[in-house]
N, C-alpha and C positions, 0 to 999 in steps of 0.2 A: 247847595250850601251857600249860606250869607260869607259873602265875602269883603271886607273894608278896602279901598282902594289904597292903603297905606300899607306901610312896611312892621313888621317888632323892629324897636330900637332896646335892648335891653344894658340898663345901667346896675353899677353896685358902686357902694362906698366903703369903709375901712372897716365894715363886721365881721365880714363871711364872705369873703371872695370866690373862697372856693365851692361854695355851693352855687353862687350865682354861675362860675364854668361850669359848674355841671350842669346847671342848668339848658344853659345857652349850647352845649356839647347835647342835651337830650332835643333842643328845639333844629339845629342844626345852622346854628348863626353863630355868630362873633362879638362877645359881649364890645358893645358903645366905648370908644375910647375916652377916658373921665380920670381926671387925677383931680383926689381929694387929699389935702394937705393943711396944717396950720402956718399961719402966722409967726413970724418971733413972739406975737402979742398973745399970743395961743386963741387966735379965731382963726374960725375953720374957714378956707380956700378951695375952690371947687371950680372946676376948669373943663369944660364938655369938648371935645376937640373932634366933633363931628355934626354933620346940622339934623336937628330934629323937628327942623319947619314941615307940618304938618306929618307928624310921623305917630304911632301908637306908641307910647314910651311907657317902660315898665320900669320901675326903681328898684332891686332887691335888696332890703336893709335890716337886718336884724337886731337890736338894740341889745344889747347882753353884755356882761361886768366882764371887767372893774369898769368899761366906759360906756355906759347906756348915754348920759349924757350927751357925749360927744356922737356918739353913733346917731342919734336924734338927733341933734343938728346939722348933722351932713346930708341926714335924709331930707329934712326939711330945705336946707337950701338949695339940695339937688332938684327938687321938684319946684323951686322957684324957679332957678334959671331954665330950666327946660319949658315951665307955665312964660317966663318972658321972652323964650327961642322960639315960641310959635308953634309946640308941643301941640297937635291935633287933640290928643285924649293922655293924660298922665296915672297911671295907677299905680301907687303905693304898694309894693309886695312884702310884708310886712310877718313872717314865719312864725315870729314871738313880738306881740307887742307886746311893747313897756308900758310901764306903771298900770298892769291890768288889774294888780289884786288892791287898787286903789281906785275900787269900782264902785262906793256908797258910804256917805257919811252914818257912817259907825257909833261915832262919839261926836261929842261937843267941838266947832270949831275943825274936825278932819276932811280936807280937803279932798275934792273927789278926782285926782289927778288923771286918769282914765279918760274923762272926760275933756279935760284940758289939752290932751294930746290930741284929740280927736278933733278937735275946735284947731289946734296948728298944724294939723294935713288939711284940713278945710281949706285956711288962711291962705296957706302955702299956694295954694292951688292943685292940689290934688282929686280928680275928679274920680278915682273906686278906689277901695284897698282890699285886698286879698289877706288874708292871716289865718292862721292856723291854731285852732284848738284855744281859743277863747277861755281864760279862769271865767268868764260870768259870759255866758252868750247875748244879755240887754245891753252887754257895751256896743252892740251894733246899733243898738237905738240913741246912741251919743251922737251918732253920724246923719247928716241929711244928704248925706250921699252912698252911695249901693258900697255896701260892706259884705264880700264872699267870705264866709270863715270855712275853711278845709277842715279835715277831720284824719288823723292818724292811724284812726281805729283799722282801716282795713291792712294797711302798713304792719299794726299790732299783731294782727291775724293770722298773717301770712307769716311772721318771726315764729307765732309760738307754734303754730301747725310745724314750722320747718327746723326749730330752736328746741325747744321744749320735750323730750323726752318724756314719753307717756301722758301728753298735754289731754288723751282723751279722758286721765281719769284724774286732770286737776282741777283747779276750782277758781276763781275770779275774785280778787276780794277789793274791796275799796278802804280806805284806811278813815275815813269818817262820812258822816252823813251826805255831805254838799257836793262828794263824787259818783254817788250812788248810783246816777241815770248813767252816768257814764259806762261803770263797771257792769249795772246791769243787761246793757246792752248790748256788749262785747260779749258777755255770757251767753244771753240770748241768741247772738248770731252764732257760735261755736256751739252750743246746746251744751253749755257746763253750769253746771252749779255756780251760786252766788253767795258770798259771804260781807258781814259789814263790822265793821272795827267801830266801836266807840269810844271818842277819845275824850278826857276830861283835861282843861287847861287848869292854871295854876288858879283862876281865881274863880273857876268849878267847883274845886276843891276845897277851895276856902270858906267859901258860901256853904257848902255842904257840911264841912264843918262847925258853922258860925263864929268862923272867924275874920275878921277884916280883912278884906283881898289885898293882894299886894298891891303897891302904888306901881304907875306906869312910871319908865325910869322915863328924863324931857329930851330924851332921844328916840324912842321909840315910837314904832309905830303898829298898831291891832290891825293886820293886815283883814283879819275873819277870820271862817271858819273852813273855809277852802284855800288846799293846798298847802305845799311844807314852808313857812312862811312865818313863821315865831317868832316872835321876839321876845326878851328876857321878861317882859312884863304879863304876858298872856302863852308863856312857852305850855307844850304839851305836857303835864307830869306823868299821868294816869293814862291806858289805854286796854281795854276787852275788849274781848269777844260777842258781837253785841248776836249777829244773826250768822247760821249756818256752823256746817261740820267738815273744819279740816283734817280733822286725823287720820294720818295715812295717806296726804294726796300731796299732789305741787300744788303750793301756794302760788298766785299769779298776784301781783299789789298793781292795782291799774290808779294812776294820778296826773295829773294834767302838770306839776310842778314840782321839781324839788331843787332845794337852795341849800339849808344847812345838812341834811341828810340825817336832823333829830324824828322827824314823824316816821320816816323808810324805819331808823335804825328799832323804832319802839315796836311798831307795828310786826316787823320783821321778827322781833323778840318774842312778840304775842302770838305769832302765830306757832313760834318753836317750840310755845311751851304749852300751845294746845295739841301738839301733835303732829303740825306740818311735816311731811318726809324732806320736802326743799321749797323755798324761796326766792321766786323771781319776782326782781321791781320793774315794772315797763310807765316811764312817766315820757309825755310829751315833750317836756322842756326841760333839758338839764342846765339851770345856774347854776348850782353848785359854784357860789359866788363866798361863799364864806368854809369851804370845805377844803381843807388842805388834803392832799394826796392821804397821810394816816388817816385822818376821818374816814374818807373815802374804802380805804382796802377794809377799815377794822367795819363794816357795814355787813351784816350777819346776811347775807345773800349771796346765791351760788351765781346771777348776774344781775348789774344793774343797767337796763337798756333804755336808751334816749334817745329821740330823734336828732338828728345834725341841723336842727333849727339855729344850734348855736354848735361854734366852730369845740368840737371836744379832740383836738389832736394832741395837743398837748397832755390831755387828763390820759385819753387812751395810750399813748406811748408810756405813762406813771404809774397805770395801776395792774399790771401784770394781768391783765384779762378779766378783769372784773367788770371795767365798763365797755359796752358794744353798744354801735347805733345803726340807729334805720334809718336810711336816707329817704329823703324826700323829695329829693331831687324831682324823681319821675314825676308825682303828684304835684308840681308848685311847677312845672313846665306844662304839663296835662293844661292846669286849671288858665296859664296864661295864654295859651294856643286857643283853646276852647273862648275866652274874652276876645283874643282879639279877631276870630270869627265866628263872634256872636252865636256861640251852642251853649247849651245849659251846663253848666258847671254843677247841679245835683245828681243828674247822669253816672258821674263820676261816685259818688256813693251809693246808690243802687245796688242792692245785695247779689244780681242778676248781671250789673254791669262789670265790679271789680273785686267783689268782696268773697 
């Protein structure tokens, strides 16, 4: 085995702490002593209080609401002073990037901020990032540096085999077109059936109508057509049954995202009233950044399970056992062990290796 003649330095800043100890608890080391702090002036302060001259340094930073903002600037500076402390190799660990469903100009004048992120882990001096479960997987072609994107799915697998109650005889659905490969494929590895939701937005409907789409309110933004991501001007109204037969199974909703919990709640709807016995939502990244605890409990599903990409301790202690998550802890230790003695990090999704 390849072995680097350096140490893991493992740092985190003020997202997700606790996943970074778990992390560093699953590698067997002591996360890097690093206080990140503001200013009176509210700019971010960051303070490495260990030397990482010539060291493999990993950064664990999750960007997730109300402060994605701020989370992305701590990371960004952490990876500076580490790139000016003489950091051997720096890689970004990055579970949920931000601004990912702002991954193609859409419209006139919409910015492709995805990209712009991508361009300041460069800047920064970031030389890999590691992230998980990508809304558009060509955001890795934003990067002129080796982008590993991890994958849930076996995490998903192992929930519903050990979760899911008569999961042999449920079904996988995706709630619109643009997660299809996704769900399909989770199907495929479990040998279940596949169903697909088709969702009409508000100005779907208008068109089909022939009536004049609504205007876009000058706050909004058409994120697309993947993931729960709406907004008042392109919101989901309408949503079928577009492929497959749930009547009489668990419904399984596979999505890489959910924020306001309107697409879960429709979708959820549509499958009860074709028949579903019960619905499960298993999405990658729980923001749930505009969902108050009522939203959350009145969500027609018997669970909604998230990965701890983003810290849910708060929502968990709120909604009386509604929401559960799948750590990932093991898999985001796996993948930084495996960098930084140079093994194949696809290994680790191999149907033979872990799935």
């Amino acid at each position: 085995m390849h072995q680097t003649g350096n140490s893991i330095k493992l740092l985190t800043g003020n997202a997700h702490p606790k996943l970074a100890e778990a992390v560093a608890s699953r590698l067997g080391i002591a996360l890097t002593p690093c206080h990140v702090s503001k200013f009176l002036s509210l700019e971010t302060s960051v303070q490495i209080h260990s030397s990482v001259r010539d060291e493999d340094v990993f950064i664990l930073q999750s960007p997730s609401p109300p402060d994605v903002n701020d989370h992305l600037m701590e990371l960004l500076i952490m990876i500076s002073a580490c790139k000016t402390a003489s950091a051997k190799r720096i890689t970004a660990v990055i579970p949920c990037y931000p601004y990912a469903r702002q991954d193609k100009k859409d419209k006139s004048r919409a910015p492709i901020t995805a990209k712009l992120v991508a361009n300041l882990l460069a800047v920064a001096g970031a030389d890999h990032v590691i992230t998980m479960d990508l809304h558009a997987s060509q955001i890795q072609g934003f990067f002129d540096i080796p982008v590993d994107n991890l994958f849930s799915e076996p995490s998903m697998m192992q929930f519903i085999k050990q979760e899911v109650e008569g999961w042999r005889d449920a079904i996988i659905v995706s709630p619109d077109a643009g997660g299809a490969k996704r769900a399909t494929a989770l199907a495929d590895q479990l040998n279940l059936d596949f169903a697909l939701i088709n969702r009409k937005r508000r100005r779907d409907l208008a068109m089909s109508m022939t009536l004049p789409t609504v205007p876009p309110t000058p706050t909004g933004s058409d994120y697309g057509s993947n993931g729960d991501d709406d907004d008042e001007s392109d919101i989901v109204e309408k949503m079928e049954l577009l492929v497959g037969d749930v009547r009489g199974k668990v419904a399984i909703l596979i999505d890489d995202m959910v924020d306001t919990g309107h697409t879960v709640r429709l979708a959820a709807g549509v499958l009860r009233e074709n028949g579903a016995k019960e619905v499960y939502a298993l999405i990658s990244h729980g923001l749930l950044s505009d969902t108050t605890m009522d939203n959350l409990l009145d969500l027609p599903v018997k669970k909604l399970v998230v990965t701890n990409s983003i810290d849910q301790t708060e929502r968990i202690a709120a909604c009386n056992g509604l929401l559960e998550t799948i750590d990932i802890a093991p898999v985001i230790a796996e993948s930084i062990r495996r960098t930084h003695n140079g093994e194949s990090i696809s290994a680790l999704f191999r149907p033979h290796e872990g799935w």
